[in-house]
Each structure stands twice: as structure tokens, then as C-alpha cells.
N, C-alpha and C positions, 0 to 999 in steps of 0.2 A: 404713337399715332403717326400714320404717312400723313405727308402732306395732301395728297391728291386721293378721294374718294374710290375704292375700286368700282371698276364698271359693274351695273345690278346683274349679269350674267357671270361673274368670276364672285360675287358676292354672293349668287346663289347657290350655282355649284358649290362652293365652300362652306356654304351656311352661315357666315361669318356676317357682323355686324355691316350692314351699308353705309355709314360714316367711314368708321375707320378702318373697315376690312380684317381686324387683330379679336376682336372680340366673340366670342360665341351666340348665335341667334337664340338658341332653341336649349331648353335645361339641362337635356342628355343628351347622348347622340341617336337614340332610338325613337326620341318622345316626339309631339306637333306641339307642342306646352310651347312659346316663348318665354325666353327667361323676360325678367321685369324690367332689365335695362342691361347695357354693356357694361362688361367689368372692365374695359380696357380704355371705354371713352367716358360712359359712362349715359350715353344716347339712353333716352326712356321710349321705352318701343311702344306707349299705348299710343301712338298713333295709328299704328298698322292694322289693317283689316282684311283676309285677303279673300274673307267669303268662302265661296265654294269654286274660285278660280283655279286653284291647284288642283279639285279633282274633274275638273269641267276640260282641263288644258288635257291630263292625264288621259282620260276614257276617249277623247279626238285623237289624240297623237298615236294610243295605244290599240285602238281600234281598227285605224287607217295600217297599221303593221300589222299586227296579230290575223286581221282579216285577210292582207294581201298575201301573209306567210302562208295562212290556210288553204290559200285557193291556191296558190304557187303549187304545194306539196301535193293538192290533190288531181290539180291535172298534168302537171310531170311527173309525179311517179303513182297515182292512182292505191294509195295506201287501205290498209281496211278500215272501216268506221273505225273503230277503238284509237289506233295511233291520235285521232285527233280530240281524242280526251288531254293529249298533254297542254295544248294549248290555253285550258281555264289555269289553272295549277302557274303556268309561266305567265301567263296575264297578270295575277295576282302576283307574283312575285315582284314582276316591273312596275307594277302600279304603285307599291307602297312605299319600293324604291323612288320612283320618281317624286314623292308627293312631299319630303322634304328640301330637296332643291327647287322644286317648283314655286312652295309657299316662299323661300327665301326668295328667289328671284322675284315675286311681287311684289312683297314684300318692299326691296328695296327699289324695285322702279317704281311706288308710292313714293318713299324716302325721296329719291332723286326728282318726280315731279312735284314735290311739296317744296323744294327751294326754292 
């Protein structure tokens, strides 16, 4: 275990316990499951709760890009209706991406404000 807590942004990115930064948040790497506790500290994570923050943070973040990529694309290069079918398809894509570092990062900026 480090001495020094990693920051809830390098905690999240990583998915890694917010104590100790070594241990695994989540069951698998595919899952939203949290595991029960850290194996490496041994932190019990039922304090965590992070709602519907991660896909609230997701659909703003994702929206505010996905929308300004679309208009970008369609009044510089004036493409046919169809091309902008790809952008549900890549929405979904980042979205599910993001929704595991997201819940981590609140995850532990819970963590960090409950000290």
C-alpha cells in the first residue's frame, strides 16, 4: 500500500481502489458490479454510491462533442443525410467507455470527501 492516497482522477482513470490506488474497483474489467472490498487494502466499498452521476456526467460531456462534431462536419463539408448515421453508433461506443472511469472517479471523490 503507498503511503499517499492517489488523486480521485488517477483513481478513476485506473479504476483502482481510492485508498490505496493497487487494488481493483469493479469485479471485472467489463462489469459496473463493484467488488465487495479491496484485495489489496482491504477498504469495504459499501459506502460508495454514485447514483446516476456517471451517466448524467456522460450524456453532458458526450453531447456537447458529439453535437459540435455534427455541425462542424455538416457545415464544412455539407455531407449526405446518411454519413450522419455514424454518430449514434460512436456515441454509444464512448459512452459505455466512459461510464467505468467516470463511476470510479466518484466514486472516490466520495472516498476523499468522507475523510
Amino acid at each position: 500500500m503507498s503511503s499517499q492516497p492517489p488523486s480521485p482522477m488517477s483513481a478513476g482513470l485506473r479504476c483502482v481502489c481510492p485508498r490505496c490506488g493497487d487494488g481493483a474497483l469493479f469485479t471485472n474489467w467489463w462489469s459496473l458490479d463493484l467488488a465487495p472490498k479491496c484485495a489489496a487494502c482491504g477498504l469495504d466499498y459499501a459506502f460508495s454510491d454514485s447514483g446516476d452521476g456517471p451517466a448524467v456526467f456522460a450524456i453532458m460531456l458526450l453531447g456537447f462533442l458529439m453535437l459540435g462534431a455534427a455541425l462542424i462536419l455538416e457545415f464544412k463539408a455539407g455531407p449526405p443525410w446518411w454519413v450522419h448515421a455514424i454518430w449514434a453508433p460512436v456515441t454509444l461506443v464512448f459512452a459505455l467507455g466512459m461510464l467505468r472511469p467516470m463511476k470510479a472517479a466518484l466514486i472516490a471523490l466520495q472516498f476523499r470527501g468522507r475523510q
